[in-house]
C-alpha positions, 0 to 999 in steps of 0.5 A, a space after each residue: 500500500 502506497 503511504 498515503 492519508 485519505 480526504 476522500 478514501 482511496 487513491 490509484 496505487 503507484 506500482 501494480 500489485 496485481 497487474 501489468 499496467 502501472 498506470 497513473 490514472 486519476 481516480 479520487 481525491 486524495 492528500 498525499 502525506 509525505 513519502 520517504 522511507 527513511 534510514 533503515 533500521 540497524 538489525 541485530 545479530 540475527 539468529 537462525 530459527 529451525 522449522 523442520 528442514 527449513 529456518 527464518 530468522 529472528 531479525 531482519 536482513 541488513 539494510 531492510 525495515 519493518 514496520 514504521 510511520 510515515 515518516 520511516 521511523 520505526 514503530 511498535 505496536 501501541 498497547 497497554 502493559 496489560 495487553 502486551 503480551 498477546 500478539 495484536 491482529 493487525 489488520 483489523 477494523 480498528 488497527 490504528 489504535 496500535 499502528 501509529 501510521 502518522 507520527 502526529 496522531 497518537 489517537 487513532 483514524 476513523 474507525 469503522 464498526 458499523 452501525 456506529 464510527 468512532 475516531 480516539 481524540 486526545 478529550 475522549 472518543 467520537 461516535 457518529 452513525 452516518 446514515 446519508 451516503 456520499 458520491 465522491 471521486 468523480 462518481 467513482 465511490 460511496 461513503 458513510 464518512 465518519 462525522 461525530 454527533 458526540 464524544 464520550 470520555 471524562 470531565 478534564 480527560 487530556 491524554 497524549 495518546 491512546 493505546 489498544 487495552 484489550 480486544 476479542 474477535 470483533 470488539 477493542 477496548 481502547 485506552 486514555 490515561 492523562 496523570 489524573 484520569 483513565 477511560 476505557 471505551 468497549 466497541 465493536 462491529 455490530 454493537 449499539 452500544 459504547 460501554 465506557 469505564 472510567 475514573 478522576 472525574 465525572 462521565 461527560 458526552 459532548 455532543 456536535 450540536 445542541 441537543 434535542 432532549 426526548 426523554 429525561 429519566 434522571 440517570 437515562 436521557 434520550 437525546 437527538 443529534 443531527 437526527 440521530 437518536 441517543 441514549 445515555 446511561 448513568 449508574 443508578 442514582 446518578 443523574 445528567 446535567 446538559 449545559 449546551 452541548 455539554 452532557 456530565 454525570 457525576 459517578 460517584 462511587 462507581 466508574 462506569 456509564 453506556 450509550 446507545 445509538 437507538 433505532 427509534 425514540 420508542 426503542 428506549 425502552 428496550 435499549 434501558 434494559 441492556 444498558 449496564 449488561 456490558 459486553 467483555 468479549 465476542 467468539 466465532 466457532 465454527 463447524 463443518 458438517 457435511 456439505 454445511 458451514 455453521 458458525 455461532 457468534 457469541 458475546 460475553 456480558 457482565 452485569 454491572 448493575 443488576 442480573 441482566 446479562 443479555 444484549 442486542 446486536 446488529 447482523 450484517 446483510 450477510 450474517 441474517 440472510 444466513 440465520 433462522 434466529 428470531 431478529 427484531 424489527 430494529 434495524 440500521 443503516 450502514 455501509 454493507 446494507 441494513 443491518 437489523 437486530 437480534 436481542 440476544 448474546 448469539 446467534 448461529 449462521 447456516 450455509 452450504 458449503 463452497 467446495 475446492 477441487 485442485 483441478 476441474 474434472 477430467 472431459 473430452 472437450 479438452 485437447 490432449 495434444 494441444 494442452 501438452 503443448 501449452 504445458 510444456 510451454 510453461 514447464 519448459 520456459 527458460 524463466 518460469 518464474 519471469 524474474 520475480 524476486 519478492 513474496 508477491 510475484 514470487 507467490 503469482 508465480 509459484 499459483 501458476 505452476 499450481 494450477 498446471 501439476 494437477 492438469 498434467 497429471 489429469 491427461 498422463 503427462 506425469 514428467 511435466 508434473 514431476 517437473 512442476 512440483 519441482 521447480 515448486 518445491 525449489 522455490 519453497 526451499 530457496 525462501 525456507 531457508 535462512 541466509 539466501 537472497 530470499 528469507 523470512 523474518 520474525 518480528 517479536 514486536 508485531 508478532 509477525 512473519 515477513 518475507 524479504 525481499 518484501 512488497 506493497 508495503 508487508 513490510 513497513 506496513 505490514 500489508 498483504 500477508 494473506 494475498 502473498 503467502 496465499 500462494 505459498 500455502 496453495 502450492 504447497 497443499 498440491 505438492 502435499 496431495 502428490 508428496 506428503 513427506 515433503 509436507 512433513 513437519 520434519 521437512 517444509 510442512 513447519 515453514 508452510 505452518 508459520 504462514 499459516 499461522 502468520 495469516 490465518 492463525 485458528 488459535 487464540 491461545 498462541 503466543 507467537 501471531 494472533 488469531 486471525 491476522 487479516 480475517 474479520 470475522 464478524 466483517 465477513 470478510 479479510 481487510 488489506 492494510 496492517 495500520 488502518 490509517 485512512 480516513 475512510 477506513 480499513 480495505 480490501 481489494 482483492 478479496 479473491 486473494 483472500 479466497 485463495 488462501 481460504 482454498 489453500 487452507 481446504 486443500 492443504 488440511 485435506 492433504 495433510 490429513 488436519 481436519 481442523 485447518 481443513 474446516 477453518 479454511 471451508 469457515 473462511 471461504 464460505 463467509 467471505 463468499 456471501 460477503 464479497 457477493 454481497 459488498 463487491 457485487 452487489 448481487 442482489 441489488 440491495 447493498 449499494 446507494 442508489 445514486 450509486 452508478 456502478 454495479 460491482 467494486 474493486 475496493 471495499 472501505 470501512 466507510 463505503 466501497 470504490 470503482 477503483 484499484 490501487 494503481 490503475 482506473 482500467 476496468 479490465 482490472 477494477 473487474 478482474 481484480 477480485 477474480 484472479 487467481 482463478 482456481 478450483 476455490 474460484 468456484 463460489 463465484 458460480 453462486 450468483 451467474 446473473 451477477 456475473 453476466 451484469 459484471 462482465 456486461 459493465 466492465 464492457 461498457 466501461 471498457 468501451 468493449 470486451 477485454 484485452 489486458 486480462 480478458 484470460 481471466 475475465 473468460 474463466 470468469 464468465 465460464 461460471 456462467 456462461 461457458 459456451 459465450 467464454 468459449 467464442 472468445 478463446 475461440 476467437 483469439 485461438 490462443 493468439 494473446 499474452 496471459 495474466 502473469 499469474 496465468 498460463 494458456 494452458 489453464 485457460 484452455 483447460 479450464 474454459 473447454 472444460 467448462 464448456 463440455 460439462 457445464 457451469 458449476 451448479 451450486 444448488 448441490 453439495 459433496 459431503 466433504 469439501 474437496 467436491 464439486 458439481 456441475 451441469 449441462 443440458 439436463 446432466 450433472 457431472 460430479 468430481 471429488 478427490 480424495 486426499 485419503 489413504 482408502 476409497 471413501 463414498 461421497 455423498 451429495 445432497 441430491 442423493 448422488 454417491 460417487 466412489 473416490 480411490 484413496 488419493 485421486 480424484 473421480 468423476 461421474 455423471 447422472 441427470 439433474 441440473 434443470 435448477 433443481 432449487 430455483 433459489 440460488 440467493 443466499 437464504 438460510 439454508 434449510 439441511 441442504 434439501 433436495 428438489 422439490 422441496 423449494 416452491 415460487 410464488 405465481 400469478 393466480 395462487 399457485 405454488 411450483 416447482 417450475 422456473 419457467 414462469 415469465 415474471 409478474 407482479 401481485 397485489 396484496 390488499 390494504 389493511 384499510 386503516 386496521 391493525 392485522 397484525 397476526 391476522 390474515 386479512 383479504 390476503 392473496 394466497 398460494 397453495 400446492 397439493 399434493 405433497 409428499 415428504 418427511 421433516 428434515 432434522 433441525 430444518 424451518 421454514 424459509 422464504 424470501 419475496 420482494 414486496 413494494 408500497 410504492 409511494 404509500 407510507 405505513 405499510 406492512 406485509 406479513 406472511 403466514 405459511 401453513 402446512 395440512 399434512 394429509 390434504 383433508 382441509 385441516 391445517 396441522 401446523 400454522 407459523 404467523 412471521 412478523 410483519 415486515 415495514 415497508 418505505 415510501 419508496 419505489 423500489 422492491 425490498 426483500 422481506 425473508 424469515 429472517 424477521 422472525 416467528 411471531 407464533 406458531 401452531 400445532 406440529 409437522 409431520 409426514 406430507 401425504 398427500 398434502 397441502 401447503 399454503 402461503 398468505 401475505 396481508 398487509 398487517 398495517 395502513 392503508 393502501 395497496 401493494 405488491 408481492 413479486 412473482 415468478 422469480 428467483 426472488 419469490 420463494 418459499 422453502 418448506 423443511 421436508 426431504 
């Protein structure tokens, strides 16, 4: 990364990271800090640490640098004594409370923890919740730009600095001390609340401007700043005195207070209730079973006054589309779309699990001579690594020679994979072994290793470990897969574990790197810079880099036989998955400001996202950057094909037509939607045009032609390991898994399909299916991976079906007339099929997703009721009410799914004989008429029945 502050958010980089082309495009408004790399610093002796047959040093080589400011001045992570012996993360939301990036700002930048923003200052910490998008950059970017509505600390606070005190997974306790006063803050993602601790003097909020007071209890005051409502709790028997824009409370003999941001000015109460249960840590755990990722997000409360130990928190777009726990009707504005809240300490997410193969499967469609001559091309180059020297280009080298080991043994070029791996496993080696042109280095500081000779910045600023050493760790999970005892401990396996560690590290109780360097796990996704001092944030831009490293973790756990690196890398992909289709493609049209004009984003922000790369404004590479490297682990892209025809059809439009510079990558890109349209264009060049340089012809031939004959990846189904993949043409599915094992095993897919995998190969098989077999292949909670026939549209005239070939419509769903019909059907418009036949699916709910829309009309609802008569005699067995979903004012579908919640039920389920199941939706509230879309994929109803 470029050291660089930001007026606006991003700038185009100055060297390509990723890319061929160092432009100097003009893309945002950006102030450019000074830039200098200062005198390096001196190293130590260094000493030399074994790692199996491998080694790194404990010191930096001479005449290089670690992390510093701006300025090059060394810097070391800024943290309390209490919290200095836990490696920090790095890359994270709220980094700059520990990198002092800029030599002038001992606080912090702007911090992103949505709903709520927060920059430390020397007085205490500002909040703001913005919740009015800006354009800015020439159109090219939105942001939820941080603005203060108030600051939160003591009476006198002055500190000089502030320091990291404590953190967990998604929260940070940050830290002020003066002589005579201290003041700790506990925030985080998706909390409403600032939980403050404090002593030496009285608790103070000073607001933006002068408040609008709504509600004043004594020790609880409501209040309105620039339009946003607050609450501020003071312990019991306190009470606040507001002087202008001056709000203090005495504490007296306790050292603690809270604020919300509220929803509403009704939701006080609520709020009130949770005010003194103050959360002390947050936990993801995660599980795969099956074809299925679960993950559970915790947090852990005290009481400071009273028993209450529970909270409210905010999920993310792409954590509520994935989870069946009761929600309320409170939501959020923020960067990543609404967020709507839980009233609770967890929740759980369900989703089906992108698998990783190491090689598309094996077809006929490939030609074997010409794809020998492509190999060789590459195996036999006179420089196959093209003269790259540091970990990044290194890394795209060493993924190019990985996809292609796998392909040559496919087709029987045995020789030309053996040469592969070994000009793999010498490159390893060179870098695995101390005292070379090319090392490794441990940071005892930071808590980090770095790769020398180093780039972007994974040096100074410790940039990009999870893009570069996703490469080395996807390598070395394919020379695992053909040579374990290379893999060994004992040989290279440890240097591998110390990326490993460096980047994606599962535990929180090691003492050498942190958990989870670069992954935010409640953000859903990786972030790139390792100080986070921008005002705009944190960023990530090729979130595909992040994925590769995702894939790796799969394919290197499987190889080695650790089940637990295995499902930590299945965790990963699978929720970064759902968050880039959602905050870089916008798949669903849902997340990005309407006056928003682009359709997908090379950049995402804590503040907001950009139509942009770090060094070029080429929409070849603003498009291709969150798709390359394309391997086996790209697959998750193959979710959403509408989304990518309307990516490949804007980056031609900006392009001013179709690609040149990456169009390899842009071709693998639109096989996982339309192989047969990726085809003409290969067809079309006939091999006559220069890679991607972390591509190869041969890969690009392979891949398109294979998609070509057995289809794009149909990700309505799933293998029961993760090392699995279906795909589907013309009404027949072809199925491939590869087993990393010592014995054949049987994989199991949710459609029913067995295949027998031989220990330590990969097989394939075909069978009929892949008409859409589940018309709703958006992101909605997954019900126990049901087969067909269990997911139903809506279609004009009051019917349910499992046809996707219905033309779209429109329903109207009648006005409420002025009457509350909560919980009552009133005139609803009703969809019903008969005969049904199924069991009830363990641990399965009724979902569904429909977009509605009231126009223009103010106050109204629709709520849906699902009802299931399991024997079709006309009696309803079982009833389950949802609660209403508010529609706004304005033109425009909105997406109403279960994820609101179960109002009431009735009865049970039971076997479907013969039976009947229904859906009605009423407009529980107004008065006035709107609309139920049907026949689309945005129009369903999933049932829990095999």
């Amino acid at each position: 990364m470029i050291e660089v502050l930001l007026v606006q958010a991003s700038l185009p980089r100055l060297a390509s990271r990723a890319g061929v082309r160092p432009a100097a495009a003009t893309l945002l408004a950006v102030a450019l800090a000074a830039v200098t790399l200062g005198p390096a610093a001196t190293p130590a002796a260094a000493a030399t640490i074994p790692a199996g047959a491998g080694s790194y040093t404990d010191s930096r080589p001479a005449g290089t640098q670690g992390p510093t400011t701006n300025t090059g001045a060394p810097v070391t992570p800024k943290l309390t004594t209490a919290a200095r012996s836990k490696p920090v993360p790095t890359n994270d939301w709220w980094s700059s409370l520990a990198f002092q990036r800029y030599g002038d700002n001992p606080y912090s930048t702007p911090m992103y923890g949505h709903p709520l923003t927060y920059q430390a200052k020397a007085s205490g910490l500002e909040v703001g919740y913005p919740t009015t998008p800006a354009i800015v950059g020439d159109g090219r970017q939105y942001e939820y730009a941080h603005k203060a509505d108030l600051t939160v600390g003591l009476t006198g606070l002055n500190s000089p600095d502030t320091k990291a005190d404590a953190w967990s997974d998604w929260t940070v306790t940050p830290y002020w001390a003066d002589g005579s006063r201290t003041f700790r803050a506990t925030i985080g993602h998706g909390m409403p609340f600032v939980y403050a601790k404090g002593s030496g003097g009285d608790a103070r909020i000073t607001t933006a401007s002068t408040p609008t007071v709504f509600s004043d209890q004594g020790n609880v005051v409501g209040i309105t700043v620039a339009g946003h409502h607050y609450a501020l709790f003071a312990p019991t028997g306190a009470d606040w005195n507001i002087s202008g824009t001056t709000i203090t409370a005495g504490l007296g003999s306790k050292d603690y207070f809270s604020l919300a941001v509220l929803p509403s000015t009704d939701a006080l109460a609520t709020y009130r209730k949770y005010a003194f249960s103050f959360v002390t840590g947050s936990q993801v755990a995660w599980q795969t079973t099956g074809g299925n990722v679960r993950a559970t997000y915790s947090l852990t409360t005290e009481a400071r006054e009273g028993t209450e130990r529970g909270t409210l928190q905010a999920l993310y777009r792409h954590q509520w589309l994935h989870t069946t726990d009761a929600l309320t009707p409170y939501t959020y504005v923020s960067p990543r779309g609404t967020m709507k809240v839980r009233e609770s300490a967890t929740f759980t997410t369900s989703q089906k699990n992108q698998g990783v193969v190491p090689a598309l499967p094996v077809s006929n469609g490939v030609d074997r001579a010409r794809l020998t001559g492509y190999l060789n091309e590459v195996a036999n180059a006179s420089d196959p690594f093209s003269g790259a020297t540091d970990t990044y280009w290194t890394g795209k080298a060493l993924g190019k020679l990985a996809q292609l080991a796998p392909v040559a043994d496919q087709i029987g070029q045995t020789a030309t994979r053996d040469k592969l791996l070994g000009l793999m496993k010498g490159r390893l080696q060179e870098w695995f072994t101390a005292g070379g042109a090319s090392e490794f280095s441990y940071d005892k500081d930071w808590k980090t290793l770095t790769g020398y000779p180093a780039s972007y910045g994974s040096d100074t600023e410790l940039n990009d470990h999870h893009f570069h050493y996703s490469y080395y760790v996807y390598a070395a999970a394919i020379i695992a897969q053909y040579d374990q005892a290379w893999a060994a401990d004992s040989a290279w396996g440890t240097m591998i574990k110390h990326l490993i560690r460096d980047t994606a590290n599962p535990s929180r109780n090691d003492s050498a790197y942190p958990f989870l360097r670069g992954f935010d796990v409640y953000a859903g996704h990786s972030w790139a810079s390792g100080h986070q001092g921008f005002a705009a944030g944190n960023n990530q831009e090729s979130s595909s880099e992040s994925i590769n490293l995702s894939a790796g973790l799969v394919l290197w756990g499987s190889a080695m036989g650790d089940n637990s690196l295995r499902d930590l890398g299945s965790y990963l992909l699978t929720t970064e998955s759902e968050a880039i289709t959602q905050y870089w493609f916008d798949a669903n049209d849902t997340v990005f400001p309407a006056s928003y004009k682009y359709g997908t984003v090379g950049m995402v922000w804590g503040s907001g996202a950009s139509y942009s790369t770090w060094w070029t404004a080429n929409p070849e590479e603003i498009h291709g950057i969150n798709v390359l490297p394309v391997t086996g682990g790209s697959l998750h892209l193959a979710r959403e094909k509408a989304a990518i025809k309307r990516n490949i059809a804007e980056m031609e439009r900006e392009n001013g037509g179709p690609a040149q510079e990456w169009r390899d990558l842009l071709w693998e890109f639109e096989a996982l939607s339309d192989p047969t349209s990726a085809k003409a264009k290969w067809d079309g060049v006939n091999g006559n045009y220069e890679p991607e340089q972390g591509e190869s012809k041969a890969h690009t031939y392979h891949w398109i032609n294979t998609l070509n004959t057995v289809g794009a990846p149909d990700m309505t189904v799933t293998g029961d390991i993760p090392t699995s993949a279906v795909f589907s043409k013309n009404g027949t599915r072809t199925y491939t898994a590869h087993n990393h094992g010592t014995t054949t095993r049987t994989v199991t897919f949710s459609d029913g399909k067995t295949l027998s995998v031989p220990a330590r190969s990969q097989a394939v098989s075909t069978g009929p299916g892949g008409g859409n077999p589940d018309p709703d292949p958006d992101p909605d909670p997954d019900p126990g991976n049901p087969s067909t026939g269990n997911t139903f549209r809506l279609k004009t005239g009051g019917v349910l079906t499992t046809a996707t070939t219905d033309p779209a419509g429109a329903d109207t769903i009648a006005s409420a007339d002025g009457v509350n019909r909560d919980g009552t059907p009133y005139r609803p418009t009703v969809y019903e099929v008969k005969k049904v036949n199924g069991k009830v699916s363990a641990g399965s709910a009724t979902a569904f997703r429909l977009r509605v829309d009231a126009g223009t009309k103010v106050g109204l609802a629709p709520q849906v009721r699902v009802s299931y008569d399991l024997t079709g005699d006309g009696s309803f067995d079982r009833t389950e009410t949802f609660r209403y979903f508010a529609t706004d004012p304005v033109n425009g579908w909105e997406e109403y799914t279960q994820a609101v919640g179960a109002q009431a039920s009735t009865g049970s389920l039971g076997e479907l004989k013969n039976g009947t199941v229904r859906l009605e939706i009423w407009n529980a509230l107004g008065n006035g008429t709107s609309q139920v879309q049907t026949g689309t994929d945005a129009a369903v109803l999933r049932i829990p029945y095999q």
